[in-house]
VOLUMRO-429465 format. One record per residue (C-alpha): x negated, y negated, z; residue in one letter; residue number from 1. Coordinates in nm, 2 decimals. Each point is the difference from the previous one (the first is absolute). Last residue first. Layout:
! VOLUMRO-429465
u,v,w,code,pos
X,Y,Z,A,NUM .
...
***
This chain:
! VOLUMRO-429465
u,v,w,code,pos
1.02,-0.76,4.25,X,90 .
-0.29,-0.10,-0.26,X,89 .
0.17,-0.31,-0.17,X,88 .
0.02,-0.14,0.39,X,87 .
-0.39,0.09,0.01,X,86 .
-0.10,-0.16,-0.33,X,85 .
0.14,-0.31,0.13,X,84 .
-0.16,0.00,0.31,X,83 .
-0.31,0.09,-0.16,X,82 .
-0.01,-0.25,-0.23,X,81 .
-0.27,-0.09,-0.29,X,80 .
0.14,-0.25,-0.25,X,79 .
0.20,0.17,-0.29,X,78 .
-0.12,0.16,-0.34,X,77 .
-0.20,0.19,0.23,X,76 .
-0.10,-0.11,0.29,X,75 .
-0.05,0.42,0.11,X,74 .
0.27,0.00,0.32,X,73 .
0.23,-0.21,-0.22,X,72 .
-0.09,0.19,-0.29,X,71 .
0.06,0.34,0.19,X,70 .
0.29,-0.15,0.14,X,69 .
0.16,-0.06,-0.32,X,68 .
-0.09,0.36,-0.13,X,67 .
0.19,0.17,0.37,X,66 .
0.34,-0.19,-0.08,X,65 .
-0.04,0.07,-0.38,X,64 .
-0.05,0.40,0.05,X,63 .
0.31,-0.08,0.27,X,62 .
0.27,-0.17,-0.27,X,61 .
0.21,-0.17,0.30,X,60 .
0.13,-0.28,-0.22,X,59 .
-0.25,-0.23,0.13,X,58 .
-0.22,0.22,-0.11,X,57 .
0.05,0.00,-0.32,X,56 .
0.04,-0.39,-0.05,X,55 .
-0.37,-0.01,0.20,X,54 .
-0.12,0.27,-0.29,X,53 .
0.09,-0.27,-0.24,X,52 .
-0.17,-0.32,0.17,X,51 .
-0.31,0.25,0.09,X,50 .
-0.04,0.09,-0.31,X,49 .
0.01,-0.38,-0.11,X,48 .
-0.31,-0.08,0.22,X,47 .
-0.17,0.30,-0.10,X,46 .
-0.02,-0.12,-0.40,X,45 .
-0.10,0.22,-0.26,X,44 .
0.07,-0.08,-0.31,X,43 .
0.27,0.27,-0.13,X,42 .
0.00,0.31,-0.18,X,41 .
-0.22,0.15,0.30,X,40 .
-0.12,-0.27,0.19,X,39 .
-0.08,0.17,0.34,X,38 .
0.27,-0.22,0.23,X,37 .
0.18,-0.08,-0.30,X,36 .
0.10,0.38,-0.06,X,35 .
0.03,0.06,0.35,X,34 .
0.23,-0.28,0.10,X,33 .
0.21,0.09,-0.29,X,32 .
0.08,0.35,0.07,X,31 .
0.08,-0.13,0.33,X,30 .
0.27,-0.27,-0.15,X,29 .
0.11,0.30,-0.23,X,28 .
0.07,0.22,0.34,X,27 .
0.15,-0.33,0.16,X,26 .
0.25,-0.01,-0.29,X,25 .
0.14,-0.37,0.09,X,24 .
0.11,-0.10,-0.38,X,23 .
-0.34,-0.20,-0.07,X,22 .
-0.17,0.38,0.07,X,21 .
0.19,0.15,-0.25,X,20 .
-0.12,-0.26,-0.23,X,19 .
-0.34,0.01,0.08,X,18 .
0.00,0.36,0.00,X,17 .
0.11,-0.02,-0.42,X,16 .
-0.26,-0.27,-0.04,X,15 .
-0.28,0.23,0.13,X,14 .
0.09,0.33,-0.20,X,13 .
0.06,-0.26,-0.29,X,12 .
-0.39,-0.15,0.10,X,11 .
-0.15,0.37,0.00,X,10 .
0.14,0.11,-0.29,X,9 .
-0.17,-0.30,-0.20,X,8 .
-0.32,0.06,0.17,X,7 .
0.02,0.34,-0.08,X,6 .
0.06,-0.01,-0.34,X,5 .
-0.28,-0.29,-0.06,X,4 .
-0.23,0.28,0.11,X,3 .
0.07,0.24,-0.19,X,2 .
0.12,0.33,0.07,X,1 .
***
């Protein structure tokens, strides 16, 4: 497979979970988070993984809940907090 291919693949498998997470799917929103958080068909940007897997989490999505306080507890993509990373922890 080309290369070209993939890359095109990859941004309508991104732009479809985009728009499932924009309609409140916190499993897309996580999907998200991960694929910005390491770049894959997407720039990579922590600071906006963390904005999508917060919307997760806040909707009780657990993997999300435990990922945004690893990047709390890390500083990454969001300032370094413990006590934040502890309440997404519990």
């Amino acid at each position: 497979m080309k290369a070209g291919i993939r890359r095109s693949n990859s941004r309508r498998r991104v732009a479809g979970i985009a728009g499932h997470g924009q309609g409140g799917d916190p499993e897309a929103q996580f999907e998200l988070a991960k694929l910005l958080h390491v770049g894959m068909g997407v720039s990579q940007d922590s600071s906006l993984a963390a904005a999508w897997c917060r919307q997760a989490a806040e909707q009780g999505h657990a993997p999300s809940q435990y990922n945004l306080g690893i990047q709390y507890f890390e500083g990454d993509g969001l300032p370094k907090d413990y006590k934040q990373a502890a309440t997404w922890f519990l």
